[in-house]
DOSE-998118 format. One record per residue: residue number from 1; residue in one letter; y, x, z of N, C-alpha, C, CB in turn. Coordinates in Angstrom, 2 decimals, always signed. Glycine has a CB too. Example, Ala and Ser with C-alpha at 12.3 -4.5 7.8 and 13.67 -1.06 7.14 Angstrom:
BEGIN
    k  r     n_py     n_px     n_pz    ca_py    ca_px    ca_pz     c_py     c_px     c_pz    cb_py    cb_px    cb_pz
    1  A    -5.69   +13.19    +7.80    -4.50   +12.30    +7.80    -3.30   +13.20    +7.80    -4.47   +11.31    +9.05
    2  S    -2.25   +12.85    +7.08    -1.06   +13.67    +7.14    +0.03   +12.90    +7.87    -0.60   +14.08    +5.72
***
This chain:
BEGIN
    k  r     n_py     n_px     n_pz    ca_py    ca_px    ca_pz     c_py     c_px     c_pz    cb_py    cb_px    cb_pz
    1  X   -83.22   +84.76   +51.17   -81.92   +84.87   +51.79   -80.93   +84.01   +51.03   -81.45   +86.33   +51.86
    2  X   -80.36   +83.46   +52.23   -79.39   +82.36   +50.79   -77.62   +83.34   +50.50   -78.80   +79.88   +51.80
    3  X   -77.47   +82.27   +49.72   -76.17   +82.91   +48.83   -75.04   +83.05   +50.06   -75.51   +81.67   +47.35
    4  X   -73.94   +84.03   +49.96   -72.87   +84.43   +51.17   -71.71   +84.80   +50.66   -73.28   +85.59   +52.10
    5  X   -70.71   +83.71   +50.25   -69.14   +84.05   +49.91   -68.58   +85.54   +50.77   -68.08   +82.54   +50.51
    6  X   -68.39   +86.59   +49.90   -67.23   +87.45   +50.85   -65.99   +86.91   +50.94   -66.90   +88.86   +50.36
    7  X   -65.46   +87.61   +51.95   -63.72   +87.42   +52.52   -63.26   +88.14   +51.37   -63.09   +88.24   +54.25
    8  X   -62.18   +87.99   +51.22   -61.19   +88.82   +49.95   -61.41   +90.29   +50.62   -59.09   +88.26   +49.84
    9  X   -61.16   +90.47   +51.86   -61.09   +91.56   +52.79   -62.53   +92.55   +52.10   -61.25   +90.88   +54.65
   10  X   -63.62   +92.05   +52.20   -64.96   +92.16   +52.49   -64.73   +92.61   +50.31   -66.06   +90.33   +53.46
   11  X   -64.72   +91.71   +49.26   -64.38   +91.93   +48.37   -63.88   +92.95   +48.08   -63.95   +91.30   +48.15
   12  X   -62.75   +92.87   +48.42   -61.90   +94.28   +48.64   -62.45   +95.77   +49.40   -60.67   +93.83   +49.55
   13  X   -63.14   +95.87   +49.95   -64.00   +96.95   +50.35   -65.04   +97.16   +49.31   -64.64   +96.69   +51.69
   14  X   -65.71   +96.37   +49.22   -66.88   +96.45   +48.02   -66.44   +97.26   +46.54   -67.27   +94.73   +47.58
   15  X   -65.57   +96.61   +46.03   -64.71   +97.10   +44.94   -63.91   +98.25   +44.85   -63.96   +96.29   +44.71
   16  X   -63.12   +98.44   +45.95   -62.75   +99.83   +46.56   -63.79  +101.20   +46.79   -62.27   +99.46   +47.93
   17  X   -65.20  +100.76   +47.17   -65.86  +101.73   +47.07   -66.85  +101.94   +45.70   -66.47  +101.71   +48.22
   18  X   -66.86  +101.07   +45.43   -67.07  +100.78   +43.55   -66.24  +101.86   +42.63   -66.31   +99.02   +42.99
   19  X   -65.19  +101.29   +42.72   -64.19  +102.18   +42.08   -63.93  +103.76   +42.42   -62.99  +101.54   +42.33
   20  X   -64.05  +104.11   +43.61   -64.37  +105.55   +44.17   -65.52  +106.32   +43.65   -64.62  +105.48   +45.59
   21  X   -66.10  +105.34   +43.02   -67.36  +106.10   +42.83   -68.98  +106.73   +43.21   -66.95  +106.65   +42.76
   22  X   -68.99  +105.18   +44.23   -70.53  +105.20   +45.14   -71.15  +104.37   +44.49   -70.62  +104.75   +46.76
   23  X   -72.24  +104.37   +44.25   -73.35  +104.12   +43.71   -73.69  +102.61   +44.60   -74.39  +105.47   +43.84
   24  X   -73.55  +101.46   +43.56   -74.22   +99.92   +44.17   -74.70   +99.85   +45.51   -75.52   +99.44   +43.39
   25  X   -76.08  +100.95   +45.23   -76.75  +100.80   +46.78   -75.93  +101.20   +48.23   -78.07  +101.82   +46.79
   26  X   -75.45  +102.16   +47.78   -74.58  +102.89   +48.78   -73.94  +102.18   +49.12   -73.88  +103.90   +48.52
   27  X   -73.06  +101.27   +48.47   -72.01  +100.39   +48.56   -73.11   +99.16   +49.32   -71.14  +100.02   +46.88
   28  X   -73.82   +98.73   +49.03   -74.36   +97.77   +49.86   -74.93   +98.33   +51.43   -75.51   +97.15   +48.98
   29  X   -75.19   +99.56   +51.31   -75.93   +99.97   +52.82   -74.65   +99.93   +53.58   -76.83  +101.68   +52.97
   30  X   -73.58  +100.76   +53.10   -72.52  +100.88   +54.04   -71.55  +100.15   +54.55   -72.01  +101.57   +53.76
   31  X   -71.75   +98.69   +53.84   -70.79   +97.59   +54.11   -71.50   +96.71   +54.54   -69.99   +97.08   +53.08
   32  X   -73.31   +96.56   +54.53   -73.93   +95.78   +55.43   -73.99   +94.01   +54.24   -72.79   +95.84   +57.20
   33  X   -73.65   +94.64   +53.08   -73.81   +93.74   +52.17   -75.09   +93.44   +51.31   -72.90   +93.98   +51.48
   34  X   -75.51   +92.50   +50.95   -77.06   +92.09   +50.20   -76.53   +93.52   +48.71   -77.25   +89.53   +49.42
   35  X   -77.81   +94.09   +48.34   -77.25   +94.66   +46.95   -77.02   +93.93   +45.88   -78.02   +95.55   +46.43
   36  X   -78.03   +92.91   +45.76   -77.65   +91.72   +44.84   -76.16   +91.34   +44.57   -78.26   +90.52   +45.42
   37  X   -75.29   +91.31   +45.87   -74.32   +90.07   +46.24   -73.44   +91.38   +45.70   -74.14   +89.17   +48.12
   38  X   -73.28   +92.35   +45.99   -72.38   +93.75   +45.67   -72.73   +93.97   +44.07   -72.94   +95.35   +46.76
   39  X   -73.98   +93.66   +43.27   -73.83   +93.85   +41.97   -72.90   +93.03   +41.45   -74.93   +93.75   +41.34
   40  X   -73.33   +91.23   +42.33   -72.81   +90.30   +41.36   -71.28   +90.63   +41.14   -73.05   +88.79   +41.86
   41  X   -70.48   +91.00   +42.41   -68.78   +91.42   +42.28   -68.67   +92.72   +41.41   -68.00   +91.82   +43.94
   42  X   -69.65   +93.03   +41.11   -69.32   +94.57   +40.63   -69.46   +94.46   +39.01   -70.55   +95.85   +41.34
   43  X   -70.46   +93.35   +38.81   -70.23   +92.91   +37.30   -69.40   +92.16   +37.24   -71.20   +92.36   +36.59
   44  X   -68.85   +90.84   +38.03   -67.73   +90.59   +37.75   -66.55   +91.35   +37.41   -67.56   +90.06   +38.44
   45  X   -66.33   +92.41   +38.02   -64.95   +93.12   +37.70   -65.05   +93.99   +36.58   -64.40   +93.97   +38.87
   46  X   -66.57   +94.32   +36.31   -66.63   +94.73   +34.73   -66.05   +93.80   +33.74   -68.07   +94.88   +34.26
   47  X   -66.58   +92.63   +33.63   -65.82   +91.11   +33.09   -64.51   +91.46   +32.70   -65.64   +89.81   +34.30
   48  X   -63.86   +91.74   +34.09   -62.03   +91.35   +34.24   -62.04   +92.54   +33.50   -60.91   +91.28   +35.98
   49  X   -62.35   +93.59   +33.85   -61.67   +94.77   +32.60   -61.37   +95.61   +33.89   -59.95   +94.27   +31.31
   50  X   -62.18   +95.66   +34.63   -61.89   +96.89   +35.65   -63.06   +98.04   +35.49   -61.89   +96.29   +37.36
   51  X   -62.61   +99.51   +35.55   -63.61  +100.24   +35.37   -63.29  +100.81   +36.55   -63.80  +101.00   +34.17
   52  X   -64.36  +102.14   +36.90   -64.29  +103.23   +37.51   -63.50  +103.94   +37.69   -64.81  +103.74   +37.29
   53  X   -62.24  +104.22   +38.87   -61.49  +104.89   +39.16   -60.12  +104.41   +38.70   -61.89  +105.98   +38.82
   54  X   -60.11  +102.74   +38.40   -58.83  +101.95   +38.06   -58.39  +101.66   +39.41   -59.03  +100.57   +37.13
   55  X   -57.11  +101.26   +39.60   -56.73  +100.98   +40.54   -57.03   +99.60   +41.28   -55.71  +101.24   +40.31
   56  X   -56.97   +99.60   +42.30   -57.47   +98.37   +43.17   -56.31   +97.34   +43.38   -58.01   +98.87   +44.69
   57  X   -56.09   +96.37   +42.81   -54.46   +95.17   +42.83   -55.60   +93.80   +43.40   -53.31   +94.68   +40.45
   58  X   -54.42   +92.96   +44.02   -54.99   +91.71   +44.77   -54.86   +90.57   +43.60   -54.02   +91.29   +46.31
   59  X   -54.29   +91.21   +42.37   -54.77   +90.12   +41.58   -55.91   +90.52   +40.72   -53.71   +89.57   +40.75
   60  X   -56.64   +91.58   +40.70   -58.01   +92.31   +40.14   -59.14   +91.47   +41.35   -57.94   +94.52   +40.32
   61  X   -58.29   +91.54   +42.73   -59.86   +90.61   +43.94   -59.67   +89.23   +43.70   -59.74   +90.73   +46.12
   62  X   -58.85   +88.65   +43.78   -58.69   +87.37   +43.19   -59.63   +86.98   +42.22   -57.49   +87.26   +42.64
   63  X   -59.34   +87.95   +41.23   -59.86   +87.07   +40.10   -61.73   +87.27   +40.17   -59.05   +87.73   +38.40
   64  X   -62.38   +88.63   +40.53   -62.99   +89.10   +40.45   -63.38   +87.88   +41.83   -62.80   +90.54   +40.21
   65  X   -62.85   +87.24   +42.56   -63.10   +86.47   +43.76   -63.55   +85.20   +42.99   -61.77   +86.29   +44.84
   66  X   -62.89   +84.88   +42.28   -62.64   +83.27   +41.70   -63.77   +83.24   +40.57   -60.82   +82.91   +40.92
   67  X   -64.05   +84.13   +39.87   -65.07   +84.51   +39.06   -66.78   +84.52   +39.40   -64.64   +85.72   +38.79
   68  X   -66.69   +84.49   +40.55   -68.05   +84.48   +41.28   -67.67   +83.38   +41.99   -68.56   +85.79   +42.18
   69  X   -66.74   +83.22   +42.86   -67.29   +81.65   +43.76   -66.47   +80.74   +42.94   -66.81   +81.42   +45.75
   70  X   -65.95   +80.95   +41.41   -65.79   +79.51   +41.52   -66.57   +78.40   +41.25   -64.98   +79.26   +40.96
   71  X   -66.62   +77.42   +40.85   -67.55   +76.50   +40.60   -66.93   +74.83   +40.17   -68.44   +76.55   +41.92
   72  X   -67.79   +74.58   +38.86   -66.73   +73.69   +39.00   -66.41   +72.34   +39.82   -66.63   +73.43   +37.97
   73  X   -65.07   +71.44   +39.30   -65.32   +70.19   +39.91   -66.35   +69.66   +40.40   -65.08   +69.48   +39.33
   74  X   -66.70   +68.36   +41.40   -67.57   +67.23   +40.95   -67.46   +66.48   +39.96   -67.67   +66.46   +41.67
   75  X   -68.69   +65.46   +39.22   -67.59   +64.68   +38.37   -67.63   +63.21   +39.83   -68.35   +64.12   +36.14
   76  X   -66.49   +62.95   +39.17   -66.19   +61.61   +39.57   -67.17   +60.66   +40.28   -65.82   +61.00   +38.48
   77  X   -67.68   +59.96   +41.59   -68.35   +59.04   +41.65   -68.20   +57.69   +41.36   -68.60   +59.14   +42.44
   78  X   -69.16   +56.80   +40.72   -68.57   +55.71   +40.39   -67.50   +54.59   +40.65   -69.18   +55.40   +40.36
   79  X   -67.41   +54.99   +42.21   -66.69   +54.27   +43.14   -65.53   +54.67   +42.83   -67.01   +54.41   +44.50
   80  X   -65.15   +55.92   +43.04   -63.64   +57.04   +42.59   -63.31   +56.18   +40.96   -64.25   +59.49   +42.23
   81  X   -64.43   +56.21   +39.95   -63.76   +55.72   +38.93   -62.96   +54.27   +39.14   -64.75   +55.67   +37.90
   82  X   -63.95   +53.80   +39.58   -63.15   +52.24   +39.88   -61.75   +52.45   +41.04   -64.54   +50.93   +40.78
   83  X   -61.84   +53.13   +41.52   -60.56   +53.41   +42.14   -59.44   +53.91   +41.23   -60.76   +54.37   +43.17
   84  X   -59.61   +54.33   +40.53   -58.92   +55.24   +39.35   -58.26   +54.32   +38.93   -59.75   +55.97   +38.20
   85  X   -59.12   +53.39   +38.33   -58.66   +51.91   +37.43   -57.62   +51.17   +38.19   -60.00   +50.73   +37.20
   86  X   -57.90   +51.38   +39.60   -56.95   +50.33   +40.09   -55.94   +51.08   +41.00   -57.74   +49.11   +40.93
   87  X   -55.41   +52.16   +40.39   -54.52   +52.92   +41.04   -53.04   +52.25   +41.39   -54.41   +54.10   +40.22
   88  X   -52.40   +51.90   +40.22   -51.26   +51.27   +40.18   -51.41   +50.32   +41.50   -51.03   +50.57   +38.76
   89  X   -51.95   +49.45   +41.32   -52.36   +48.10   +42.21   -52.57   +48.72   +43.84   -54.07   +47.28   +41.52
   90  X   -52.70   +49.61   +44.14   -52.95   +50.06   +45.48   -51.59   +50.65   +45.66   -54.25   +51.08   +45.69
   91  X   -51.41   +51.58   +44.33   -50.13   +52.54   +45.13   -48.91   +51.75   +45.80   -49.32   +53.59   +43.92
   92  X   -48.86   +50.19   +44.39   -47.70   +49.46   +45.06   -48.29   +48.78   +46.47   -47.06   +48.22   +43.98
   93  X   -49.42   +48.62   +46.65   -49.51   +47.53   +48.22   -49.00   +48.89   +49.11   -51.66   +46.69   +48.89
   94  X   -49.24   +50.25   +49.07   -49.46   +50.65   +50.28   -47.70   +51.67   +50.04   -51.33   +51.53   +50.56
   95  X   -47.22   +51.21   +49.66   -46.03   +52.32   +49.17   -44.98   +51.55   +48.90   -46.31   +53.26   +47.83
   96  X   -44.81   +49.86   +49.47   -43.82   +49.25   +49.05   -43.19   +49.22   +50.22   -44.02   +48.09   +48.40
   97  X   -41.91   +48.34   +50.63   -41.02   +48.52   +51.20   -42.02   +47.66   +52.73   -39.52   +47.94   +50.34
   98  X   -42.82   +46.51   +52.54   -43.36   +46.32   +53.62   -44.97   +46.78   +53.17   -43.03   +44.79   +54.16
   99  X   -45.42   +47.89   +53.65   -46.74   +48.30   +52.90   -47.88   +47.58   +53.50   -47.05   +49.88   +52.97
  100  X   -48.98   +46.85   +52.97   -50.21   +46.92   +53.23   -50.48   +47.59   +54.47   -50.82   +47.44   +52.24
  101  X   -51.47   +47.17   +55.08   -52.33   +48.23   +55.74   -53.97   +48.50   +55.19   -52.37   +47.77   +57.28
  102  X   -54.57   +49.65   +55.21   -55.27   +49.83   +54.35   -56.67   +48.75   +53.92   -55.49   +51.05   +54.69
  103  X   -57.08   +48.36   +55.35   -58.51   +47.67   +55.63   -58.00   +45.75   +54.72   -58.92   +47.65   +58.08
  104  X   -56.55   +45.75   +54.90   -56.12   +44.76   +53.76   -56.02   +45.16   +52.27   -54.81   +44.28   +54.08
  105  X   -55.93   +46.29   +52.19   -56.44   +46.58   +50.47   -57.27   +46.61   +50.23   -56.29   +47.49   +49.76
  106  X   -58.24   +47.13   +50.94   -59.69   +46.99   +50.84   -60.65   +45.34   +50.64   -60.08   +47.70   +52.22
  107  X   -60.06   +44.29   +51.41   -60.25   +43.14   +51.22   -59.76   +42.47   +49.94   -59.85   +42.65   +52.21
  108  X   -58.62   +42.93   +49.63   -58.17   +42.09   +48.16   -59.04   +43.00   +47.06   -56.13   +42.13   +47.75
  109  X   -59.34   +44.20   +47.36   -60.26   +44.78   +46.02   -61.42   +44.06   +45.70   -60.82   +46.25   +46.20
  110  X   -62.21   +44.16   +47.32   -63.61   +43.26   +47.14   -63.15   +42.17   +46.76   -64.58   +42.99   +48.38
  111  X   -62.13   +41.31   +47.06   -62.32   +39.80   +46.35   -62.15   +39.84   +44.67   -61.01   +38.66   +47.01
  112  X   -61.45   +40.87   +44.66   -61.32   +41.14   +42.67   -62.75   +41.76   +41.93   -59.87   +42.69   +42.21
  113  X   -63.37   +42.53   +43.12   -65.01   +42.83   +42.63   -64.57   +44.30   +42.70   -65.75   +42.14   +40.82
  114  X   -63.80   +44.60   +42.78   -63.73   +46.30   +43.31   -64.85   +46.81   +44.73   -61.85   +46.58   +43.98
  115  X   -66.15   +46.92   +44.45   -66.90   +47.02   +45.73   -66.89   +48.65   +45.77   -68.55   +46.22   +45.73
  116  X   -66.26   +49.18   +46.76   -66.03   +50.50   +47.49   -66.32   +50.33   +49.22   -64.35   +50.99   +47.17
  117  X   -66.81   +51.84   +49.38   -66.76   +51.84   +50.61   -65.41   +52.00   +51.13   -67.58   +52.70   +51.03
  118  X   -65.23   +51.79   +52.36   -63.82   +51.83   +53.04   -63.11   +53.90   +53.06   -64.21   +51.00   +55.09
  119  X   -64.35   +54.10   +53.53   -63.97   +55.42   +53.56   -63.87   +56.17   +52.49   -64.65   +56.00   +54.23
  120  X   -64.27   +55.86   +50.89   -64.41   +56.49   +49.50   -62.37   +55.87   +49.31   -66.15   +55.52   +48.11
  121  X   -62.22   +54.42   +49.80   -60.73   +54.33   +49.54   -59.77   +55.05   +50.49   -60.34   +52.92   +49.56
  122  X   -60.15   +55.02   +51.60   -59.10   +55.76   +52.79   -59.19   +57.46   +52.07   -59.94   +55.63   +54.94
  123  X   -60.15   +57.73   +51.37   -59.96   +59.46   +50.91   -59.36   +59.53   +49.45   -61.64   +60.42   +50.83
  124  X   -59.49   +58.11   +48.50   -58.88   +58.35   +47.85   -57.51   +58.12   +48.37   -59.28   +57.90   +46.92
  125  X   -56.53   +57.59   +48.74   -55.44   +56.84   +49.14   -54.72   +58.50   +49.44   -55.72   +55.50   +50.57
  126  X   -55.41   +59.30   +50.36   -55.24   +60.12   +50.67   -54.38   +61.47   +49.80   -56.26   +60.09   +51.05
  127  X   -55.58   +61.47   +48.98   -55.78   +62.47   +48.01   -54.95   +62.57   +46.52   -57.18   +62.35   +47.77
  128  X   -55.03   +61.26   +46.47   -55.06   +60.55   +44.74   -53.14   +60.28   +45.37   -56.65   +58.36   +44.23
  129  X   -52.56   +59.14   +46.20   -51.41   +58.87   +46.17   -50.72   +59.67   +47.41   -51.32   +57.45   +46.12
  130  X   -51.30   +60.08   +48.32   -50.50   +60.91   +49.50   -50.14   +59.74   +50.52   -48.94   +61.78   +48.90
  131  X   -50.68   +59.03   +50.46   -50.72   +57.72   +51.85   -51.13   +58.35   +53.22   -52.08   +56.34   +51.56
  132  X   -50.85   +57.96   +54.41   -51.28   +58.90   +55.86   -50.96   +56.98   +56.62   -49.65   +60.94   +56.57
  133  X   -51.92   +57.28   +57.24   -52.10   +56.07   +58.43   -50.79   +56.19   +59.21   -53.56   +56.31   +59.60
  134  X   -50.51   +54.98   +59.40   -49.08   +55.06   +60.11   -49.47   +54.48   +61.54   -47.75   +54.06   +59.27
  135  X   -47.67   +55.42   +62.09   -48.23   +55.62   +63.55   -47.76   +54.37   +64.35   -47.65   +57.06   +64.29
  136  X   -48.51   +54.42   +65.76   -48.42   +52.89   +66.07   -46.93   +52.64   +66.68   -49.66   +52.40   +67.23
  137  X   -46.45   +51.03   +66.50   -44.87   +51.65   +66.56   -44.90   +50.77   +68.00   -43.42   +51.15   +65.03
  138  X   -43.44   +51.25   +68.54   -43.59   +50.75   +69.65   -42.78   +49.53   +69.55   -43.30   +51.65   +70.69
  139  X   -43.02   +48.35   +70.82   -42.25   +47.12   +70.92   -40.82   +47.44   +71.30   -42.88   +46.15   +71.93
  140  X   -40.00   +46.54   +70.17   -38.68   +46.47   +69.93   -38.09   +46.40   +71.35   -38.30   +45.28   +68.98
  141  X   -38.52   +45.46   +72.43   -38.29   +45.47   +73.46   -38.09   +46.71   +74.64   -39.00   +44.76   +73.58
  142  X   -36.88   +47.15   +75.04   -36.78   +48.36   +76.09   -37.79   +48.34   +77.25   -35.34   +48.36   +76.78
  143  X   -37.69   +46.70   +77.91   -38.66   +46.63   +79.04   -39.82   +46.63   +78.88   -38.58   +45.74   +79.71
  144  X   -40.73   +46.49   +77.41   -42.09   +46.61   +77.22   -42.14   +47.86   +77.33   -42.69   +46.09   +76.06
  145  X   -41.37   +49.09   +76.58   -41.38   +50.71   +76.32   -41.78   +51.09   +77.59   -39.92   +51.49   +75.85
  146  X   -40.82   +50.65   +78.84   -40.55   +51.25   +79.97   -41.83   +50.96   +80.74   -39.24   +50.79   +80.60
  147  X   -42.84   +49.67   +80.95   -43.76   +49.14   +81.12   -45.08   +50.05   +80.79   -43.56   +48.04   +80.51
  148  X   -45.15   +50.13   +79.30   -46.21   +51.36   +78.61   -46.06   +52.70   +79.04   -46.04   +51.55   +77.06
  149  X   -44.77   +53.18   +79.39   -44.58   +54.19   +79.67   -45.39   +54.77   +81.37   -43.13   +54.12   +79.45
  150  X   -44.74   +53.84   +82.13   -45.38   +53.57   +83.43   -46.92   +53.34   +83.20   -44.70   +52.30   +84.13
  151  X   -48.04   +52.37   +82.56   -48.78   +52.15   +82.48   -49.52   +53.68   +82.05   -48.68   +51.06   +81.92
  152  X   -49.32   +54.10   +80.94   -49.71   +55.70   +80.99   -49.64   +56.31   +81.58   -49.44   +56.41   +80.51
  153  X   -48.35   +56.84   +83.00   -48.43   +57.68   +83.05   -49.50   +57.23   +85.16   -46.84   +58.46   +82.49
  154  X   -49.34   +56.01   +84.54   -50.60   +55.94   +86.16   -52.01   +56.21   +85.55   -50.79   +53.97   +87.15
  155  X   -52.26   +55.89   +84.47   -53.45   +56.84   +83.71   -53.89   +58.07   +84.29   -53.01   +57.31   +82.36
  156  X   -52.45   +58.72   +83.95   -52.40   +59.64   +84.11   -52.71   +60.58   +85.51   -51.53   +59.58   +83.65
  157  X   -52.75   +59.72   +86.44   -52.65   +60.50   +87.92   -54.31   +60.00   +88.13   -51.16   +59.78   +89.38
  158  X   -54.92   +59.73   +87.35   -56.34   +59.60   +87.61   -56.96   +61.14   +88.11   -57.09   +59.02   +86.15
  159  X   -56.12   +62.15   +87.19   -56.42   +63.51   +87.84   -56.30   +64.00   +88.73   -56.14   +64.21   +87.54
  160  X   -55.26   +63.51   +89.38   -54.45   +63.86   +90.36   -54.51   +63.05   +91.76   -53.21   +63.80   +89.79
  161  X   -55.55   +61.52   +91.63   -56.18   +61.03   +92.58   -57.17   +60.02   +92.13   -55.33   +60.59   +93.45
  162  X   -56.74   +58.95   +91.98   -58.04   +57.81   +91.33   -57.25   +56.67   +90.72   -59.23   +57.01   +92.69
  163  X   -57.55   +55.96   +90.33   -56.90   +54.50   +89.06   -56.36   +54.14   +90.16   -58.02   +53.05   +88.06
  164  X   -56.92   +53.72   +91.41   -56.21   +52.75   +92.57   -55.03   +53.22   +92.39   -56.66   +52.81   +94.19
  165  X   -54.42   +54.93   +93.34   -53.94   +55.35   +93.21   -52.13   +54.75   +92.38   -54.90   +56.00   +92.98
  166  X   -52.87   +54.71   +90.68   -51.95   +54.56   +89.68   -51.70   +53.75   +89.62   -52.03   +54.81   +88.74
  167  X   -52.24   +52.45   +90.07   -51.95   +50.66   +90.07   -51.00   +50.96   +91.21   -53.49   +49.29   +90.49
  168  X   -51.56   +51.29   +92.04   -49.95   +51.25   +93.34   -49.00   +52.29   +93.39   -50.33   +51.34   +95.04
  169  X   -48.63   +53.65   +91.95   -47.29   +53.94   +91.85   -46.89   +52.87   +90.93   -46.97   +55.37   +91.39
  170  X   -47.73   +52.23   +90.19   -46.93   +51.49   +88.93   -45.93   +50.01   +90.27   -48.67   +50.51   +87.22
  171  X   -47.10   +49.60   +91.51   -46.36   +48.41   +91.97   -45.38   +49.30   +93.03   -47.45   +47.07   +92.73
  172  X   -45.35   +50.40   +92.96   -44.02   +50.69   +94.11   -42.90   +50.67   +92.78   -44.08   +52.64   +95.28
  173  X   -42.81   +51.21   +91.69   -41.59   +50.62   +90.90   -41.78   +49.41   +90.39   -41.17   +51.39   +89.80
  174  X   -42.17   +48.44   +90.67   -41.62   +46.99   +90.88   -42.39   +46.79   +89.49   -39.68   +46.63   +91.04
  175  X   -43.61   +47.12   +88.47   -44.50   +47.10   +87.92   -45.33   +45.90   +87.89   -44.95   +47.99   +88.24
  176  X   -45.20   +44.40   +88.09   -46.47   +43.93   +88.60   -48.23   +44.02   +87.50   -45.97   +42.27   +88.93
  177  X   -48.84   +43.83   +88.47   -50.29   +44.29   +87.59   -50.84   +43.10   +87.68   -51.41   +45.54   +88.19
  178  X   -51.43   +42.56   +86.73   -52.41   +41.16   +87.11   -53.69   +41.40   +88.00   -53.07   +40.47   +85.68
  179  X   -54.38   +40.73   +88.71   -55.43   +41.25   +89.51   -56.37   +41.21   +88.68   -55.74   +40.61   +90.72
  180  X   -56.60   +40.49   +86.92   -57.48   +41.00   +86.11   -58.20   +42.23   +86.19   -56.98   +41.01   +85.18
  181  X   -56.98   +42.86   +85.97   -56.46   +44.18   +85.38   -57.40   +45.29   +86.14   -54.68   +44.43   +85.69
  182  X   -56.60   +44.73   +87.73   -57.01   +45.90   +88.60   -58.71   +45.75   +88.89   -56.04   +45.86   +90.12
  183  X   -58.86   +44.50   +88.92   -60.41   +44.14   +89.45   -61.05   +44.29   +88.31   -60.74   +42.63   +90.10
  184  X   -61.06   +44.27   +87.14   -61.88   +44.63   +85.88   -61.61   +46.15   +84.82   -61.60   +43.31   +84.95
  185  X   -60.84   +46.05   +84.92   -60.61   +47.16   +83.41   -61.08   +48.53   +84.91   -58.06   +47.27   +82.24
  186  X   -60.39   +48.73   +86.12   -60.00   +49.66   +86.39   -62.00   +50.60   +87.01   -58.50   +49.24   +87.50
  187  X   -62.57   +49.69   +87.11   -64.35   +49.53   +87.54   -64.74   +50.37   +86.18   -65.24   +47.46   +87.60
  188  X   -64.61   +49.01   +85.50   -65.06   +50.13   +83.76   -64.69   +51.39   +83.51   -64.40   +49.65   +82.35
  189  X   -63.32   +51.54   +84.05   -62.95   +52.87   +83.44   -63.33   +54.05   +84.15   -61.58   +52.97   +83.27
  190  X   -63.61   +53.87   +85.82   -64.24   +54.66   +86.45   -65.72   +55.23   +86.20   -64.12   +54.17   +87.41
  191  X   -66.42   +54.51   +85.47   -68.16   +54.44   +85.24   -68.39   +55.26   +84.55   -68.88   +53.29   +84.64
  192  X   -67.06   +55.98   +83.58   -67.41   +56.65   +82.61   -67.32   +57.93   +82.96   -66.79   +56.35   +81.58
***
């Protein structure tokens, strides 16, 4: 049977009937817990300095929690170290006034010999400086906004009838569509 974290909740029952004064097994039949898994919390809280008929506090399950599942760190993968090294050097590309985008930090590392995967840097970036992918911005232009806006929301009536449909509310507000558009993209998008 493999190993099974309790809930603090679940903890907290175990220990509660511990402390009352039922006997391990008992305590495991009646909570539907391994007896093993009910000793291991039950010697833990011997550890903390809890006996029989002490009172039950959420910083006694805590600890008696953290004491059994904790575990430690990873260490470091090699990649993370070399990221480490070149912390400074990233934080300013991606945190300056015109920042980087990430898949361009990633290219100036490999040319310096920093070889990481993309995704070991997108989790450090994450983690290590508090970087978040930025959102896509829209064109400065009002009439492009108003354009995208329309273009979505005939997307949108795909539910509500079919792509044709949305190409001819976009051309009744004066929308034009290239016949690219309508004769290619709109085929593909139906197939799916």
């Amino acid at each position: 049977m493999s190993f099974r974290e309790l809930s603090m909740i679940e903890i907290r029952e175990v220990l509660g009937r511990w402390t009352a004064g039922q006997a391990v097994r008992a305590v495991a039949r009646e909570t539907g817990v391994d007896r093993k898994t009910v000793d291991r919390y039950v010697n833990a809280a011997r550890e903390s300095g809890m006996e029989r008929g002490s009172e039950l506090s959420d910083a006694i399950v805590t600890a008696v929690s953290q004491r059994v599942q904790g575990r430690p760190l990873p260490a470091s993968s090699e990649q993370w170290k070399q990221l480490e090294a070149q912390r400074a050097r990233i934080e300013q590309w991606l945190k300056s006034d015109r920042p980087l985008r990430l898949v361009r930090v990633h290219e100036l590392l490999g040319r310096d010999g920093v070889l990481v995967s993309y995704t070991t840097l997108r989790r450090f970036a994450h983690r290590e400086i508090g970087w978040h992918e930025r959102a896509l911005e829209w064109d400065a232009r009002p009439e492009r906004k108003r354009k995208t806006v329309m273009l979505i929301r005939a997307f949108d009536l795909h539910d509500n009838g079919s792509w044709e449909s949305g190409a001819t509310w976009l051309a009744d507000r004066g929308v034009k569509i290239h016949g690219a558009f309508v004769g290619r993209v709109v085929p593909l998008l139906n197939e799916g």
